[in-house]
N, C-alpha and C positions, 0 to 999 in steps of 0.2 A: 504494500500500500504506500503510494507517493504523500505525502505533505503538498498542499498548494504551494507554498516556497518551492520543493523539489519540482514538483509539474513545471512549475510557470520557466527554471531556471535551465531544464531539461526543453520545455519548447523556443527557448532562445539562441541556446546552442543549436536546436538543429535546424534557425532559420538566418543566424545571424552569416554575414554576407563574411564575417571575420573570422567565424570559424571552418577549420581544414572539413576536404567532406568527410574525411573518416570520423572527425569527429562528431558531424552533423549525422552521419549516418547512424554512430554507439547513439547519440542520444534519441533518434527516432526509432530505433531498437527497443532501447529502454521504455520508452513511452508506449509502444503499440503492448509490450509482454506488460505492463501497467494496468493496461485497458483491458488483460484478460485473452490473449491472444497466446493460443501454445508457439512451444519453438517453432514449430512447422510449419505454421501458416506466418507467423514473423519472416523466416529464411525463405519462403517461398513470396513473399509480400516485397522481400527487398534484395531477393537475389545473392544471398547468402545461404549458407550451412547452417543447418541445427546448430553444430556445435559452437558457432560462431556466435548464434546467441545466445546459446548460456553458459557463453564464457564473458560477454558482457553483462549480461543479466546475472549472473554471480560476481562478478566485477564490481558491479555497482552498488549490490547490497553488502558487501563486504566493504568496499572502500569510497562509496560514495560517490560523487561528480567528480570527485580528483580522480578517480579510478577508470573513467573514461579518455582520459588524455593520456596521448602517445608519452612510453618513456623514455627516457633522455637515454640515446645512443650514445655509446665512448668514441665512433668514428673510427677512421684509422689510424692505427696507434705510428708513432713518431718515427721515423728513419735513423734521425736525425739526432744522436743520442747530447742532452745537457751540456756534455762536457765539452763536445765539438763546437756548441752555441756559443758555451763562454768564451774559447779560443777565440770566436770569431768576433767576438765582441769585444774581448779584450786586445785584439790584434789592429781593431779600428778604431779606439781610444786612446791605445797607448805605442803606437806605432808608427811609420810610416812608410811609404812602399818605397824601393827602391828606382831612382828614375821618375819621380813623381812627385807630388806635390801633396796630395792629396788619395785617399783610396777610390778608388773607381769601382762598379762591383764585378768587373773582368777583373782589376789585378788581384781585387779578396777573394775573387775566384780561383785563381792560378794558386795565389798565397797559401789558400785553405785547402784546397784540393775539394770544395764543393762547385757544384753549380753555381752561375751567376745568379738565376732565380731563387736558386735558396739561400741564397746571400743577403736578396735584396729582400726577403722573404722575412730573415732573420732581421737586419734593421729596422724596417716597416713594426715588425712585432715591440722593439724596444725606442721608435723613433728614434734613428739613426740615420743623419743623415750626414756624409762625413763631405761630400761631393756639392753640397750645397753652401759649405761653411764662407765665410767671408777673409780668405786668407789666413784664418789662424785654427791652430791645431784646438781639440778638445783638450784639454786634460786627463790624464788617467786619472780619477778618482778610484783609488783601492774598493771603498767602501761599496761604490756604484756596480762593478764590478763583481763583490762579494754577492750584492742584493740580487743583480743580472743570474750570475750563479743557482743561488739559492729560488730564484721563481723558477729556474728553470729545472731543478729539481724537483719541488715541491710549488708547483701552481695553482693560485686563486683555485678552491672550486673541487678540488680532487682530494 
């Protein structure tokens, strides 16, 4: 049995233009087995699997409206291991190429032995931009360095 709050919040998600269809589709799931409707005429109503709905329909009464929303993918995990990042970060603060003036992200490419894309990949990530400077070097700050490090070990959020 839905609460009017739950109906009203459930027919919003499955009309509102901001939510994904999957989630417009759990929530009109949710609402037709509400109304009385077996899995089977639900899965057959919207082109779905039985099981499909009462894995949202047990979804939901165990975890509510949040239990309708997609969960958060880990994505592809990194190549690119931490320690290679600081190199490169530490190699464009406190360095400077040889023949140059400034890094380029060809020669911290050549430097690092990464791609220029994961170079320019990696500054963008720490706003770095060493190509854009007004004649004068950054500084190594140790500290900044240490911090650069340390996110890239242990990142906001993980």
């Amino acid at each position: 049995m839905l609460s009017e709050e739950e109906r009203a919040r459930l027919a919003r998600g499955a009309r509102a233009a901001r939510s994904t269809q999957a989630y417009a589709l759990r929530c009109r799931i949710v609402l037709a087995c509400a109304d009385g409707a077996s899995n089977a005429e639900v899965a057959a109503r919207f082109g779905v699997s039985p099981p499909t709905v009462g894995k949202w329909r047990s979804r939901f009464v165990t975890r509510g409206l949040p239990g309708l929303a997609d969960a958060p993918r880990a994505g592809r995990p990194p190549t690119i291991g931490p320690g290679r990042v600081e190199q490169v970060v530490a190699a464009t603060l406190g360095s400077q190429p040889e023949r140059a003036a400034r890094w380029s992200r060809a020669s911290m490419a050549a430097h690092s032995g990464l791609s220029a894309s994961t170079v320019g990949r990696i500054w963008r990530r720490f706003d770095l931009r060493p190509h854009v400077q007004d004649g004068h070097r950054l500084a190594a700050d140790p500290r900044f360095v240490a911090r650069v490090g340390g996110l890239c070990r242990h990142p906001p959020g993980s």
